[in-house]
N, C-alpha and C positions, 0 to 999 in steps of 0.2 A: 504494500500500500504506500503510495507515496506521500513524503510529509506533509501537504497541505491536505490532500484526504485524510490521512486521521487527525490532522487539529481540527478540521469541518467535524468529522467523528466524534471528537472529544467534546466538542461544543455541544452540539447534539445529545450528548448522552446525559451531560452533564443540565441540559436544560431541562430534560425531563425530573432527573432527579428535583430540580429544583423545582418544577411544576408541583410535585407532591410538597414541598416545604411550603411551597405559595397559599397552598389548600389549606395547611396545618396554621395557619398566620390568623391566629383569632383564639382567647381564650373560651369562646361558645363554640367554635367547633372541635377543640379537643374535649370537652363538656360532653359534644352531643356523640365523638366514638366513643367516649365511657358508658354512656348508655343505650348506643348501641349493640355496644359488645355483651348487654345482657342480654337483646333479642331484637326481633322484626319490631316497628312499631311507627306510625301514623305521623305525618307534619304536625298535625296538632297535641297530640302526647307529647311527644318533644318539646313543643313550645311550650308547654303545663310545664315541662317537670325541668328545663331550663330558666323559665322562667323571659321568654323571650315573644316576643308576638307573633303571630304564626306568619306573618309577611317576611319578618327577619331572619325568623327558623328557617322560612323554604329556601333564601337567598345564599344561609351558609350551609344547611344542606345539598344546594346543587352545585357548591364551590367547591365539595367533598365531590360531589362525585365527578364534576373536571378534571380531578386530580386524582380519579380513580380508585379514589378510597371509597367508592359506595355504590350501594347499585338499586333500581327503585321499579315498584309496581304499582300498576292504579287499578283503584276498589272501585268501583263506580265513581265517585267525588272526590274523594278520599287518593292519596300519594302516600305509599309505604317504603321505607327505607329499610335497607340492611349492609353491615359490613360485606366489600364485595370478594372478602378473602379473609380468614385466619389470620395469614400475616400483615393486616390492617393492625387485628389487634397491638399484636409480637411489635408492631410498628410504635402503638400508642407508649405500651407499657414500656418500651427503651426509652422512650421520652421519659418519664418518669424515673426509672432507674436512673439515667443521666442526670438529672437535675438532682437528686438525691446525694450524687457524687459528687456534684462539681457547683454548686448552687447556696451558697451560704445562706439565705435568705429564707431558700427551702426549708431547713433544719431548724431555723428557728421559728417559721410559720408553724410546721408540726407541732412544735412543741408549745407554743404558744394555747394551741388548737386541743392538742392529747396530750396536754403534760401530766395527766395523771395515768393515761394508757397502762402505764407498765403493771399497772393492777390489776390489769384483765388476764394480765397471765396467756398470752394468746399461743394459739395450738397449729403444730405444723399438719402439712396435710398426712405427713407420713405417719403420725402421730392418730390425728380423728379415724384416718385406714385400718388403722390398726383395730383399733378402740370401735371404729364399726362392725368390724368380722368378730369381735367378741360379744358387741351388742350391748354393752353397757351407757351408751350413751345416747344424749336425743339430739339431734342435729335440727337447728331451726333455721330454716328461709325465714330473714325479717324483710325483704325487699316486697314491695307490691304484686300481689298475687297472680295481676298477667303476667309479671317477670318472670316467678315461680310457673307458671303455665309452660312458656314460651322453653323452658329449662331451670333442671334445678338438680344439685348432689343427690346421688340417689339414697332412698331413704329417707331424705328430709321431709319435716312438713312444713307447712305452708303460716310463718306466724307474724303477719308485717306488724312491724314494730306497731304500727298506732292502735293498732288492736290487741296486743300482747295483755295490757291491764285489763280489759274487758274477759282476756280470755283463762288467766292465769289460776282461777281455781279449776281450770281444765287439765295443768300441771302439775302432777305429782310430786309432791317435794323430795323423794327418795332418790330422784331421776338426778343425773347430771349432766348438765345444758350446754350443748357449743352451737352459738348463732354466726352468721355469717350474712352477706350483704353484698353489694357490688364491686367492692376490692377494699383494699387497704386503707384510705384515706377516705369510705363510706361510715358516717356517725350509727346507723340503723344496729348496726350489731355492739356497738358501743352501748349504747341505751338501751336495748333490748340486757346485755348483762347485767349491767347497771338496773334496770327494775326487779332481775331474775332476786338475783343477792339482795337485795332489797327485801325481797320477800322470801330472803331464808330460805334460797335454792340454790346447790352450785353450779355456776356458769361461767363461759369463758368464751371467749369470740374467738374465730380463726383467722390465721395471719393474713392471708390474703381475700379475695370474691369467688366469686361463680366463676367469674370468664377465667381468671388466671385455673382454677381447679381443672376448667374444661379443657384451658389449653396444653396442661402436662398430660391429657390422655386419660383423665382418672372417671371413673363411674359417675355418668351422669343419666337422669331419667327430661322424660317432659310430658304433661299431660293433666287432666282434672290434681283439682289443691287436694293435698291432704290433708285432712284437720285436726284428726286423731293422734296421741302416741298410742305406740302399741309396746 
């Protein structure tokens, strides 16, 4: 190849990568692959649970998907989004790990945020694995129940946090409780422990979400909520 074909080359390749950064350039839309990465779900969901108007939502959802990072169906009226690859996620989550690294600001937002976390005592996945094949434990979905629908750790039932007090003489205090939520830096399983022990039940949140559990390969189910322990 001669040298100015591959600096055209280089250019080129290098402009795509950059297209995908281009996409990424908004703190609402690393927002909305966090909450995509727990499932399919509606321009208007989105804008609820970002907190964005559904004009703005559709603007930086089809900025996502310029850049490849999404891919989209229509319900009758209705525009539905989804990650348009796994490694969208594996994409989001580097960002994170990165900033984690190399981001002073980050470290102390956390802690600002969960400076009491370390009380939750949180549980690796190798760990709830274990402790599920022996069966001693209850594993709660506290994320909203479509989420829970859409997928969820198998076994788990279905207890979004805002409902946990209404439902908590449903919990047997003997039980020992690990909730979980949309990833790492999701409050839902924080408070869900936090009410558990409160009420004199032992509880723990796990380290990471859904998606990251989904993305190491580990047992996940989807389908009607479970409400039950058994």
């Amino acid at each position: 190849m001669a040298p100015d074909a591959h600096r055209l080359f280089k250019e080129r390749l290098y402009g795509l990568y950059a297209r995908i950064g281009k996409g990424l350039a908004s703190p609402h839309r690393i927002e909305l692959l966090e909450l995509l990465a727990q499932g399919e779900r509606s321009v208007e969901a989105l804008a609820a649970q970002a907190c964005l108007s559904t004009a703005n939502a559709s603007q930086h959802l089809q900025a996502l998907k310029r850049a490849g990072l999404l891919e989209s169906r229509r319900d009758g009226l209705f525009v539905h989004y989804r990650l348009a690859d796994p490694a969208v996620f594996e994409l989001s989550r580097s960002l994170r790990v990165v900033a984690e690294c190399r981001l002073a600001e980050f470290e102390r937002l956390v802690r600002d945020e969960f400076g009491d976390r370390v009380n939750a005592d949180p549980v690796s996945f190798e760990e709830l694995l274990a402790r599920a094949r022996r069966r001693d434990v209850v594993i709660l979905d506290t994320r909203p129940a479509t989420e829970y629908a859409a997928g969820h750790i198998r076994g788990a039932i279905s207890v979004p946090v805002d409902q946990l007090k209404q439902r908590l003489r449903h919990l047997p205090r003997h039980k020992d409780y690990v909730a979980y939520c949309r990833g790492r830096y999701c409050v839902y399983a924080d408070q869900a422990v936090e009410l558990l022990r409160r009420s004199g039940r032992r509880a723990h949140r796990l380290l990471d979400g859904f998606p990251e559990w989904q993305a190491a390969g580990l047992p996940v189910q989807s389908g009607p909520t479970a409400q039950e322990v058994t």
